[in-house]
DRENDOTI-752502 format. One line per field, with one value per atom (N, C-alpha, C, O, CB): residue number from 1; x, y, z; residue in one letter; chain. Coordinates in Angstrom, 3 decimals, padded with zeros to 6 digits. Glycine has a CB too. Layout:
N
n = (NUM | ...)
c1 = (X | ...)
c2 = (Y | ...)
c3 = (Z | ...)
res = (A | ...)
chain = (A | ...)
***
This chain:
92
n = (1 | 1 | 1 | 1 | 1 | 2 | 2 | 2 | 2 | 2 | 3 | 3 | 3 | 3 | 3 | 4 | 4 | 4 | 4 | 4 | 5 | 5 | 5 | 5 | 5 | 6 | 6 | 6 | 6 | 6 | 7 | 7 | 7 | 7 | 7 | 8 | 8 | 8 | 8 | 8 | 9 | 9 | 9 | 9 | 9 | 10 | 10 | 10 | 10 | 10 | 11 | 11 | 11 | 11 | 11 | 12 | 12 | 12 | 12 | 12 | 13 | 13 | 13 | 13 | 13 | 14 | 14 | 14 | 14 | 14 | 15 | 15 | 15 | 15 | 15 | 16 | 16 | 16 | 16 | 16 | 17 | 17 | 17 | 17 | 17 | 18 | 18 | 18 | 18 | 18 | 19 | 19 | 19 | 19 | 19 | 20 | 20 | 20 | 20 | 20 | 21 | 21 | 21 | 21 | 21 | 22 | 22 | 22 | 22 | 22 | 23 | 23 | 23 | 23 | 23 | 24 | 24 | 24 | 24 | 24 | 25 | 25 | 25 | 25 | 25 | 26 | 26 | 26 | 26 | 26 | 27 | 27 | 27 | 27 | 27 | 28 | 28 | 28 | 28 | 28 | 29 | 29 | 29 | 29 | 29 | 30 | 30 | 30 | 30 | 30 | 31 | 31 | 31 | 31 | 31 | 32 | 32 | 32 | 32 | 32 | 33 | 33 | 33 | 33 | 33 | 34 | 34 | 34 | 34 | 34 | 35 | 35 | 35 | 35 | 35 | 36 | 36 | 36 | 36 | 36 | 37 | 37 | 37 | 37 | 37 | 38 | 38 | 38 | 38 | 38 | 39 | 39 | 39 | 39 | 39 | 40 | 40 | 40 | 40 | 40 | 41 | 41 | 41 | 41 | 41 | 42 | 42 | 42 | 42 | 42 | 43 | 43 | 43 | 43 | 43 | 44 | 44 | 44 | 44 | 44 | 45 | 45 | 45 | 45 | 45 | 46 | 46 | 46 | 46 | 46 | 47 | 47 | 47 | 47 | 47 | 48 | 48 | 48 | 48 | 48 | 49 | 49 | 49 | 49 | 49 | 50 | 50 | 50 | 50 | 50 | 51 | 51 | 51 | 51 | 51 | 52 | 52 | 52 | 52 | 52 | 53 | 53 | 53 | 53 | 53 | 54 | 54 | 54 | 54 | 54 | 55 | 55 | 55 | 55 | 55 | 56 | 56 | 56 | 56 | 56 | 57 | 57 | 57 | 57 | 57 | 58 | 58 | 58 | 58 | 58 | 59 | 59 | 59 | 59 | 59 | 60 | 60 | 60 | 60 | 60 | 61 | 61 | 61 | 61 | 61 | 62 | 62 | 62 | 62 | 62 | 63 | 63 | 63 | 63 | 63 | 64 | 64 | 64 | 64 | 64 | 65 | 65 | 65 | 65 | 65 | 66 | 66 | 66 | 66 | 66 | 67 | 67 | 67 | 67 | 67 | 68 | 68 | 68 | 68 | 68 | 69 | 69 | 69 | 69 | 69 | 70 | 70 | 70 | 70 | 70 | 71 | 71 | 71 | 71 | 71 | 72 | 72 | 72 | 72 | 72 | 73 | 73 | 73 | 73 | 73 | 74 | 74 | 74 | 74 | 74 | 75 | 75 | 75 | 75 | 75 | 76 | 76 | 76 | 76 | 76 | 77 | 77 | 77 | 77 | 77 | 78 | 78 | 78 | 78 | 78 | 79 | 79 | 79 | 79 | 79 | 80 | 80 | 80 | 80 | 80 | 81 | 81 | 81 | 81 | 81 | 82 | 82 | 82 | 82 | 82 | 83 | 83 | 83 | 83 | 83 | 84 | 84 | 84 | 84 | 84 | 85 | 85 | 85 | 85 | 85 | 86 | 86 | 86 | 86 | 86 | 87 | 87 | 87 | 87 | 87 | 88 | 88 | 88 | 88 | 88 | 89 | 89 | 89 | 89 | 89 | 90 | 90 | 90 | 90 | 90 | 91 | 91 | 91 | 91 | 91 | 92 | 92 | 92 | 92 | 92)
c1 = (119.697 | 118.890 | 119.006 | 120.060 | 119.324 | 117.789 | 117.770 | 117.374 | 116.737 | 116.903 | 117.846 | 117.852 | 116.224 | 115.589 | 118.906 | 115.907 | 114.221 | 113.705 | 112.479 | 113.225 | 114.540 | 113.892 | 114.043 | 113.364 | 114.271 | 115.084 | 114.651 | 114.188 | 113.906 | 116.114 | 114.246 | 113.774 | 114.786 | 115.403 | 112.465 | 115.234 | 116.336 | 115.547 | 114.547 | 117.366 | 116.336 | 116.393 | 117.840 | 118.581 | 114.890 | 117.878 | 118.903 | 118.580 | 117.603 | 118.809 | 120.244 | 120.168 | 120.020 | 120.579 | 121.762 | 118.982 | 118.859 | 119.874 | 120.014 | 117.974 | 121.009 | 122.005 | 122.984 | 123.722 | 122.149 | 123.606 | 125.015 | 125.194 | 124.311 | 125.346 | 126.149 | 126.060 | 126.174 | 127.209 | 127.439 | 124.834 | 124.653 | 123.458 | 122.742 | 124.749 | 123.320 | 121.958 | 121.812 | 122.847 | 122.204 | 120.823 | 120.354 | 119.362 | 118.323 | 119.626 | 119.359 | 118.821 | 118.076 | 118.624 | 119.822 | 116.962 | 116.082 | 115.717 | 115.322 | 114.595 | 115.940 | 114.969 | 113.510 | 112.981 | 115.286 | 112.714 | 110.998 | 110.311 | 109.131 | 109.725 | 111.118 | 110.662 | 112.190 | 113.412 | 110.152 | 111.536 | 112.406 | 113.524 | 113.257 | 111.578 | 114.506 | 115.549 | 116.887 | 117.222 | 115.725 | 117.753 | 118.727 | 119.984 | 119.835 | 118.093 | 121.013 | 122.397 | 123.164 | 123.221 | 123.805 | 123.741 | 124.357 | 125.788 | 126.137 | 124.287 | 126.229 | 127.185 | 128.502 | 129.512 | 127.423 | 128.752 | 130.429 | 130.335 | 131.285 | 131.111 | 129.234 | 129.003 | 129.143 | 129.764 | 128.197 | 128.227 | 128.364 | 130.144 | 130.928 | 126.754 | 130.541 | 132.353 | 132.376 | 131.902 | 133.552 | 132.910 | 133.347 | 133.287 | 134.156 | 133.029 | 131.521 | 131.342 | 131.876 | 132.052 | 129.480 | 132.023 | 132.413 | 133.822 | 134.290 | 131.857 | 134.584 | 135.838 | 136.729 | 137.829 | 135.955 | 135.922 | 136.539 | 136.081 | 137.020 | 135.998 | 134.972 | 135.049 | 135.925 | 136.665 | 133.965 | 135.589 | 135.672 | 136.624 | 136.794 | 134.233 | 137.116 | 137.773 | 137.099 | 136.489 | 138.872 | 137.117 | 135.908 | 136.918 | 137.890 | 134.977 | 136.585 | 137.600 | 137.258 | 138.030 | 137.782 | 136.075 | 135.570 | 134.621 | 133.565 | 135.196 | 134.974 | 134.120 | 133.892 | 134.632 | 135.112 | 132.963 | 131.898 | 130.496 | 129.856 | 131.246 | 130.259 | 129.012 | 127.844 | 127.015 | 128.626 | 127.301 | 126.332 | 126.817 | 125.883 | 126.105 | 127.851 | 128.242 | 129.620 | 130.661 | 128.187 | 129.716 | 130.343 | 130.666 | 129.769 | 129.585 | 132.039 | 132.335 | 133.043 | 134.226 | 132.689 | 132.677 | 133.090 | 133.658 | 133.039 | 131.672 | 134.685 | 135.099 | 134.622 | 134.604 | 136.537 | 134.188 | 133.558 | 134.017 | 133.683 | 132.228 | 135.114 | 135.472 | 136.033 | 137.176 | 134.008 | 135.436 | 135.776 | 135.016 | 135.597 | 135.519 | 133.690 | 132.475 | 132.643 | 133.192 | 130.953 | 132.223 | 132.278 | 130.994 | 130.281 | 132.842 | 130.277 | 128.953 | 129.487 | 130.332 | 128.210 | 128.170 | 127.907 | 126.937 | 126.096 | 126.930 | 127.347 | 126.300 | 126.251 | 127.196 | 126.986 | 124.774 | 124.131 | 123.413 | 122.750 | 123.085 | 123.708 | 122.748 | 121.537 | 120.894 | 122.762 | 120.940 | 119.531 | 118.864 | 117.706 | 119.407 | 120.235 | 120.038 | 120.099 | 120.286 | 118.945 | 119.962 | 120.245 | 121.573 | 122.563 | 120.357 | 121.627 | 122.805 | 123.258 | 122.377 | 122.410 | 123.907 | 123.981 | 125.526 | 126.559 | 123.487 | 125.146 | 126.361 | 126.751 | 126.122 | 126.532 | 128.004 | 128.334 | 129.339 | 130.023 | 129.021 | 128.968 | 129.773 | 128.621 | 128.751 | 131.573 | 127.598 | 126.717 | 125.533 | 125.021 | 126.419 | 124.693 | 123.564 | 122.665 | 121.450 | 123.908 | 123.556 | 122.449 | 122.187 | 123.093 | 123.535 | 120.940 | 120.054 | 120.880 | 121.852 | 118.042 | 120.537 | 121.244 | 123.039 | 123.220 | 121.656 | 123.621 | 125.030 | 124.593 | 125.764 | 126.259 | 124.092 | 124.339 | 123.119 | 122.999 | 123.965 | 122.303 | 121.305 | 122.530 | 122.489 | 119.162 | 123.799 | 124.422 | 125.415 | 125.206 | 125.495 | 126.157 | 127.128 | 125.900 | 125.742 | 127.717 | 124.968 | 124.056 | 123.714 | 123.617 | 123.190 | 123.472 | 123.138 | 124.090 | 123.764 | 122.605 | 125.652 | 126.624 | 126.805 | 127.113 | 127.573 | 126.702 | 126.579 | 125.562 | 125.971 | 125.945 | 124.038 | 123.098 | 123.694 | 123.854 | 121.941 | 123.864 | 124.281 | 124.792 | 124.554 | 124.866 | 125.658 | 126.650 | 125.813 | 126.474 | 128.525 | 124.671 | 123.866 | 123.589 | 123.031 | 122.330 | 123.650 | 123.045 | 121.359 | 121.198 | 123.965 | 120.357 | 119.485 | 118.637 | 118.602 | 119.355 | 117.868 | 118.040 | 116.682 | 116.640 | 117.647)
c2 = (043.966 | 045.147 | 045.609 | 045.461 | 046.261 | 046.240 | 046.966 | 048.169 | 048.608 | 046.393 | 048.973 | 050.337 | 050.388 | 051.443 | 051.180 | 049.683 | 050.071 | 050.104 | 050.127 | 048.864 | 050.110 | 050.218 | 051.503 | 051.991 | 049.430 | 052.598 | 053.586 | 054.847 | 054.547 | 054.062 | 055.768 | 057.343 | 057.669 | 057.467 | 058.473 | 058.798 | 059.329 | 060.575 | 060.683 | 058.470 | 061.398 | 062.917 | 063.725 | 063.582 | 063.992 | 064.653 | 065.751 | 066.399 | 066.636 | 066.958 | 066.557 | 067.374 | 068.888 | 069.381 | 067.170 | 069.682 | 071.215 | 071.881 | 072.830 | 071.755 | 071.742 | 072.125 | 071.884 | 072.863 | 071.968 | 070.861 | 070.595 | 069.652 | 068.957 | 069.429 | 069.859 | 069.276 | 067.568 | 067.084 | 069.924 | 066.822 | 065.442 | 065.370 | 066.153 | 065.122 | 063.639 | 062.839 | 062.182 | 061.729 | 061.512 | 062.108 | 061.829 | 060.593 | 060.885 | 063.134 | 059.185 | 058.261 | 058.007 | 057.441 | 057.311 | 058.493 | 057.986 | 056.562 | 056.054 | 058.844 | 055.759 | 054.510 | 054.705 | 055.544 | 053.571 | 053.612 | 054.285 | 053.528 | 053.532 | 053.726 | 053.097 | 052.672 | 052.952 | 052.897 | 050.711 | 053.167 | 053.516 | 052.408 | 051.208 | 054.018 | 052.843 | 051.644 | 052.404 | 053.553 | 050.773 | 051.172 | 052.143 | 050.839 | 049.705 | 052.410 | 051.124 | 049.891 | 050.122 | 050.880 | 050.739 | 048.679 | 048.800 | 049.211 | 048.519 | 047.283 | 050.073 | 050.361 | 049.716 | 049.826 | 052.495 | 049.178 | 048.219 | 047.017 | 046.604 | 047.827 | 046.237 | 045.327 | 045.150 | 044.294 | 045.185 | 046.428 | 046.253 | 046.941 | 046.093 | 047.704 | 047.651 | 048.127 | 047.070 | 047.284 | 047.892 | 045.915 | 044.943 | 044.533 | 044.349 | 044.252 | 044.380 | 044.104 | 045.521 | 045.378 | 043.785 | 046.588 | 047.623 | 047.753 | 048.037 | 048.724 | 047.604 | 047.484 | 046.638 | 046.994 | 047.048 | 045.256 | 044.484 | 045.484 | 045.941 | 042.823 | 045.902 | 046.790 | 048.111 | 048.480 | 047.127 | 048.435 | 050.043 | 050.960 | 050.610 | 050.384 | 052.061 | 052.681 | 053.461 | 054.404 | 053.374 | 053.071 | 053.808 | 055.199 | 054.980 | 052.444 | 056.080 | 057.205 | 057.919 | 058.835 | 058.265 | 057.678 | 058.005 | 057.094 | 056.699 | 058.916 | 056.803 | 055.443 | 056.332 | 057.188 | 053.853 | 056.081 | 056.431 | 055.581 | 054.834 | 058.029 | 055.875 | 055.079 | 055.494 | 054.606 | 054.949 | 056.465 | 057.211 | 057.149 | 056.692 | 058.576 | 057.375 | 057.610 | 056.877 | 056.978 | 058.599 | 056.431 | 055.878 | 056.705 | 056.899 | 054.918 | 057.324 | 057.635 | 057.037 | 056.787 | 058.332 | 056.773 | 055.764 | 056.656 | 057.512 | 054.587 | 056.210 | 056.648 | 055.864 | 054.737 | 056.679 | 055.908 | 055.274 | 055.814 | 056.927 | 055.286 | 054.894 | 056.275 | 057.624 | 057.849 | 056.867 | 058.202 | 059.987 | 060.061 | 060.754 | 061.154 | 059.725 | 060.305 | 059.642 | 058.543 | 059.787 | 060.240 | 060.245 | 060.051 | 061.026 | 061.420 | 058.726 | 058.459 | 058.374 | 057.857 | 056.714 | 059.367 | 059.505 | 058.285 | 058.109 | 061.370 | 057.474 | 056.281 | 056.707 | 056.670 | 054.408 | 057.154 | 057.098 | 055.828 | 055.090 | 058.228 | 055.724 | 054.592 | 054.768 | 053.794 | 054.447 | 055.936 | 055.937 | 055.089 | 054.950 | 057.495 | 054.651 | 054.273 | 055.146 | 054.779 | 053.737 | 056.582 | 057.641 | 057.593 | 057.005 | 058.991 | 058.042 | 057.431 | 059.216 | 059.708 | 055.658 | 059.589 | 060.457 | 060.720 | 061.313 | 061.563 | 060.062 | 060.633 | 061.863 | 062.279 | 059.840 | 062.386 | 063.428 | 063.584 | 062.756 | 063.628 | 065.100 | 065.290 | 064.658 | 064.624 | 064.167 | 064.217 | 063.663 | 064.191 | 063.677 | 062.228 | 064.842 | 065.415 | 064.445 | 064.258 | 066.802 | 064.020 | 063.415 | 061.791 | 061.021 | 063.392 | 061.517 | 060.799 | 059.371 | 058.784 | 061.303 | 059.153 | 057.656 | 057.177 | 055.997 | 058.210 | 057.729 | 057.634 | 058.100 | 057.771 | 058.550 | 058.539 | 058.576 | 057.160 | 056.720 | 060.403 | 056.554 | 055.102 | 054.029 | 052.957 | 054.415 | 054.266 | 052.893 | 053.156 | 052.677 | 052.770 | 053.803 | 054.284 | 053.861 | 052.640 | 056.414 | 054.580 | 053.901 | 052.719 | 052.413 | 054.207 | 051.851 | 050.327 | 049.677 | 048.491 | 049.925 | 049.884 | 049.259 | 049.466 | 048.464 | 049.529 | 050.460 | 050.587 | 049.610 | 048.556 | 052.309 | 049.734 | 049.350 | 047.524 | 046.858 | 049.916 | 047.222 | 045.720 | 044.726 | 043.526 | 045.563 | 045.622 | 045.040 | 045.560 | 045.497 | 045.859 | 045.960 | 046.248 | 044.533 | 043.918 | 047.131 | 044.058 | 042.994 | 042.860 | 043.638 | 042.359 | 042.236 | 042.155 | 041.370 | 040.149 | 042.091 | 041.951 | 041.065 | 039.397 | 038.490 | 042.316)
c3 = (246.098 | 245.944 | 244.494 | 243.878 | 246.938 | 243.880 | 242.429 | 242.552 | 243.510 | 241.384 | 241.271 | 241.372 | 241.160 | 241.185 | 240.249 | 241.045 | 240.905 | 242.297 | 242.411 | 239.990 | 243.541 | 244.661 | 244.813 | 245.717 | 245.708 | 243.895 | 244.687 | 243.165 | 242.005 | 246.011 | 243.594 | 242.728 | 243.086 | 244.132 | 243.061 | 241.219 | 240.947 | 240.382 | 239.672 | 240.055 | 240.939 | 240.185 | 240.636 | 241.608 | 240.767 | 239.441 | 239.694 | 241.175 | 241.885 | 238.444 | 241.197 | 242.718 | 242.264 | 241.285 | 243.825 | 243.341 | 243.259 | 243.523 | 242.752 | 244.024 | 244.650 | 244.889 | 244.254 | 244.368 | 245.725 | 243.408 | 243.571 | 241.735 | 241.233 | 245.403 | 241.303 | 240.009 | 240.603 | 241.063 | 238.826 | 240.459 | 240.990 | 240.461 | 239.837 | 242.531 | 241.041 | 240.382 | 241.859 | 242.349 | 238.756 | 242.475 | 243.866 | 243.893 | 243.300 | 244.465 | 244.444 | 244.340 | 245.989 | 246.936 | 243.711 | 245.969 | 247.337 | 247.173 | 246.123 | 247.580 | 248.694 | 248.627 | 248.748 | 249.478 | 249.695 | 247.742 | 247.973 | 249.416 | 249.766 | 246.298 | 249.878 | 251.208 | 252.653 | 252.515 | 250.879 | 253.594 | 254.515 | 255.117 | 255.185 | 255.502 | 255.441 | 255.482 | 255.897 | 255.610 | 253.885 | 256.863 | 257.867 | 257.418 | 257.873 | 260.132 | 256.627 | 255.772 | 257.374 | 258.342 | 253.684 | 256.730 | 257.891 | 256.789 | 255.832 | 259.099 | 257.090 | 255.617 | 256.495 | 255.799 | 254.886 | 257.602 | 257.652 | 257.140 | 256.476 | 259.185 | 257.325 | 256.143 | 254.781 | 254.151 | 256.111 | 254.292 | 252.449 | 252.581 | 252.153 | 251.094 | 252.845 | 253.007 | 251.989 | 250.873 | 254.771 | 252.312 | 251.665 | 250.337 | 249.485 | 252.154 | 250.346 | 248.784 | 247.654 | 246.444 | 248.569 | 248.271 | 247.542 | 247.477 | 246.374 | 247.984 | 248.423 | 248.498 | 247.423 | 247.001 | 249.677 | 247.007 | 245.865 | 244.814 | 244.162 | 245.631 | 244.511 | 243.405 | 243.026 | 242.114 | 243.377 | 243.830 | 244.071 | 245.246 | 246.414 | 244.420 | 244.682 | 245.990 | 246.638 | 246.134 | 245.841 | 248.304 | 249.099 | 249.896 | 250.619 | 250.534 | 249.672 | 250.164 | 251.360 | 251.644 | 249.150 | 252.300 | 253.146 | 253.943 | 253.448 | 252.747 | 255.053 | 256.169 | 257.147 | 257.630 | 256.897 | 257.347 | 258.807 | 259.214 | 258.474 | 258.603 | 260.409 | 260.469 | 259.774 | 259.974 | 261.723 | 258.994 | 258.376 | 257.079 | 256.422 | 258.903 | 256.274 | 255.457 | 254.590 | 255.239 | 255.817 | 253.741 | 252.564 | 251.411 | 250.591 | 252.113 | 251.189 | 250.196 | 248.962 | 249.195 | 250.532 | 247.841 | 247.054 | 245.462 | 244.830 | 246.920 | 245.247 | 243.612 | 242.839 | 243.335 | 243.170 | 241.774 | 240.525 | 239.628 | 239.223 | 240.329 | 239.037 | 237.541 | 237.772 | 238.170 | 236.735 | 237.586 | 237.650 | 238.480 | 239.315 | 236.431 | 239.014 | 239.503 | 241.139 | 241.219 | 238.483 | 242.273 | 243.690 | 243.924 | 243.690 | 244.370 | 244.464 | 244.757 | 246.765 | 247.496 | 243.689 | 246.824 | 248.752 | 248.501 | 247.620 | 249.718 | 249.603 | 250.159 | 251.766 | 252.555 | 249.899 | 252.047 | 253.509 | 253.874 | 253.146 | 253.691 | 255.268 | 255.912 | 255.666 | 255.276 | 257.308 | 255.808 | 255.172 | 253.533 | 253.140 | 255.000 | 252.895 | 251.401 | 250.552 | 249.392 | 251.098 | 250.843 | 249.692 | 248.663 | 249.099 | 250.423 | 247.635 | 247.143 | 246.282 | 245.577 | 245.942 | 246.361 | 245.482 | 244.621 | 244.931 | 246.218 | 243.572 | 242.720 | 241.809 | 240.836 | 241.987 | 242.372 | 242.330 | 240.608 | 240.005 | 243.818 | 240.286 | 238.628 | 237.646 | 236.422 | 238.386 | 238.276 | 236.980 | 236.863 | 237.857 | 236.961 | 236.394 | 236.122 | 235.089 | 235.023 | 235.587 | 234.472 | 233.002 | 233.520 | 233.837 | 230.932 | 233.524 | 234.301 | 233.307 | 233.782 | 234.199 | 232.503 | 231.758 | 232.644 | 232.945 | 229.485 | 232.799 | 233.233 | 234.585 | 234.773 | 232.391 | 235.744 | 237.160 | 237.394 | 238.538 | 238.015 | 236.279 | 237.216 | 236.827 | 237.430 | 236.298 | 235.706 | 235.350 | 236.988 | 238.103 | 233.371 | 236.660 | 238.317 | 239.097 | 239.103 | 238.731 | 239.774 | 240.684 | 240.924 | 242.112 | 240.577 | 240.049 | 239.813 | 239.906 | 239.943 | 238.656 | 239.996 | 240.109 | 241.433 | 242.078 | 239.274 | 241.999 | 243.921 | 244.171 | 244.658 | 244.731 | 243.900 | 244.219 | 244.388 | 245.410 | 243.176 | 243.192 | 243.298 | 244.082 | 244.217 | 242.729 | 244.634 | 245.805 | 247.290 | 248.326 | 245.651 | 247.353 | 248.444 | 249.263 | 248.354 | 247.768 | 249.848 | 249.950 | 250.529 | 251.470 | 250.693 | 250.264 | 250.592 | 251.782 | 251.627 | 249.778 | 253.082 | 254.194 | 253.916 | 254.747 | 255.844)
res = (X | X | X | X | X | X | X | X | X | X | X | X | X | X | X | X | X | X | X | X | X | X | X | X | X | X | X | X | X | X | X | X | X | X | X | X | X | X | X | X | X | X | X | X | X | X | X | X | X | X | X | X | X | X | X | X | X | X | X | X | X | X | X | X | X | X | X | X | X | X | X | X | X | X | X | X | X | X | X | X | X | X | X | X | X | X | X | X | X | X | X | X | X | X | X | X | X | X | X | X | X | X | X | X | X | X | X | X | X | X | X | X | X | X | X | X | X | X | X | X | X | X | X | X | X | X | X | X | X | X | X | X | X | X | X | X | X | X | X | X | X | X | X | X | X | X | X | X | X | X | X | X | X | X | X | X | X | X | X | X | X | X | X | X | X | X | X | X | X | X | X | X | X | X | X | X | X | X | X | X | X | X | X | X | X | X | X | X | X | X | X | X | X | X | X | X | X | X | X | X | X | X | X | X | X | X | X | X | X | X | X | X | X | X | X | X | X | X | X | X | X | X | X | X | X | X | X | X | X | X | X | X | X | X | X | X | X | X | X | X | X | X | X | X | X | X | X | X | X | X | X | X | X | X | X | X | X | X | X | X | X | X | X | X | X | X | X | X | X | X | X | X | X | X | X | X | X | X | X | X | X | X | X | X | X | X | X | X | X | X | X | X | X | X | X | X | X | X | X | X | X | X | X | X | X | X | X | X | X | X | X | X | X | X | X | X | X | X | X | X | X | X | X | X | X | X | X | X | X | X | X | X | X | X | X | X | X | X | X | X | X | X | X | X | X | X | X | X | X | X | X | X | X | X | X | X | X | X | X | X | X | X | X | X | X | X | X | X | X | X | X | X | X | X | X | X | X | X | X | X | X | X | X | X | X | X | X | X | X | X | X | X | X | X | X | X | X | X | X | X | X | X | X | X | X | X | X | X | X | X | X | X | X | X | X | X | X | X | X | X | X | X | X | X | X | X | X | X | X | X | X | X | X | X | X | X | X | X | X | X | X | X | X | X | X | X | X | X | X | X | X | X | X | X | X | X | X | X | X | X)
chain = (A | A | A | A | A | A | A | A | A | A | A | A | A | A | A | A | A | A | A | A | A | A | A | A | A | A | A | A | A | A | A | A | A | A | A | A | A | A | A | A | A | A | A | A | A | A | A | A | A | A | A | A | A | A | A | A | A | A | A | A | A | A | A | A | A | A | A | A | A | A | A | A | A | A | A | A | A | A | A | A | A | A | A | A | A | A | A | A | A | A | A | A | A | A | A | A | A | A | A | A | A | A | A | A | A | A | A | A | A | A | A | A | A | A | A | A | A | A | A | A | A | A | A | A | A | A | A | A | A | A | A | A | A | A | A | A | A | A | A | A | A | A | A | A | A | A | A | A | A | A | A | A | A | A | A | A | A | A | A | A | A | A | A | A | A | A | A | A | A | A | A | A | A | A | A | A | A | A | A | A | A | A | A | A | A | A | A | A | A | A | A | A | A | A | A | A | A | A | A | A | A | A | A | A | A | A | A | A | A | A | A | A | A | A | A | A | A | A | A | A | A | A | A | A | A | A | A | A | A | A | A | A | A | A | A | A | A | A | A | A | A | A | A | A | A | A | A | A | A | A | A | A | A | A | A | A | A | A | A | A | A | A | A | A | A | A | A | A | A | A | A | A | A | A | A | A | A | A | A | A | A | A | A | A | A | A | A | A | A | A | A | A | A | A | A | A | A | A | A | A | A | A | A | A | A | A | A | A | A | A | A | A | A | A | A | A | A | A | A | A | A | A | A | A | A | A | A | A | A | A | A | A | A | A | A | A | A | A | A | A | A | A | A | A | A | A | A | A | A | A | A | A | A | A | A | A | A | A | A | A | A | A | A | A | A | A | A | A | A | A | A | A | A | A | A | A | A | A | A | A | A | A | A | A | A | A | A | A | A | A | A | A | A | A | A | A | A | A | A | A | A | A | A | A | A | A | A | A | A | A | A | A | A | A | A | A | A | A | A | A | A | A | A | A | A | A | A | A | A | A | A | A | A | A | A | A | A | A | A | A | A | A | A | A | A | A | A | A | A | A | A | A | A | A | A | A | A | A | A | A)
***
């Protein structure tokens, strides 16, 4: 998967950068676990939801594909963090 599958904007609520998929889609997020797990520390598992550390910055991954990383507002630095989640998405 590429970050060009989805739209990014600042979140209205919360100091974050929020990544929608542009088409509808349900992860199976115990699967990707894995590919993120060699990367990254995931600090929260559920069936809906994936919490992941990146650096300083805390990206929410939903089954829906929404991605929102948190502490980042400025659009250049929350698509590189994003695209490094995105990567390890696998594609069906």
């Amino acid at each position: 998967m590429e970050l060009k599958d989805f739209t990014g904007k600042p979140c209205r609520a919360k100091v974050a950068y929020e990544f929608l998929p542009n088409k509808k889609m349900k992860l199976k997020l115990s699967e990707i676990e894995k590919n993120i797990e060699e990367k990254f520390s995931i600090e929260v598992k559920s069936k809906i939801l994936l919490i992941i550390r990146v650096e300083d910055k805390t990206v929410s991954l939903f089954e829906s594909g929404k991605l929102l990383v948190r502490g980042e507002r400025e659009e250049v630095a929350a698509k590189e963090i994003a695209k490094r989640i995105v990567e390890l998405i696998p594609t069906d």
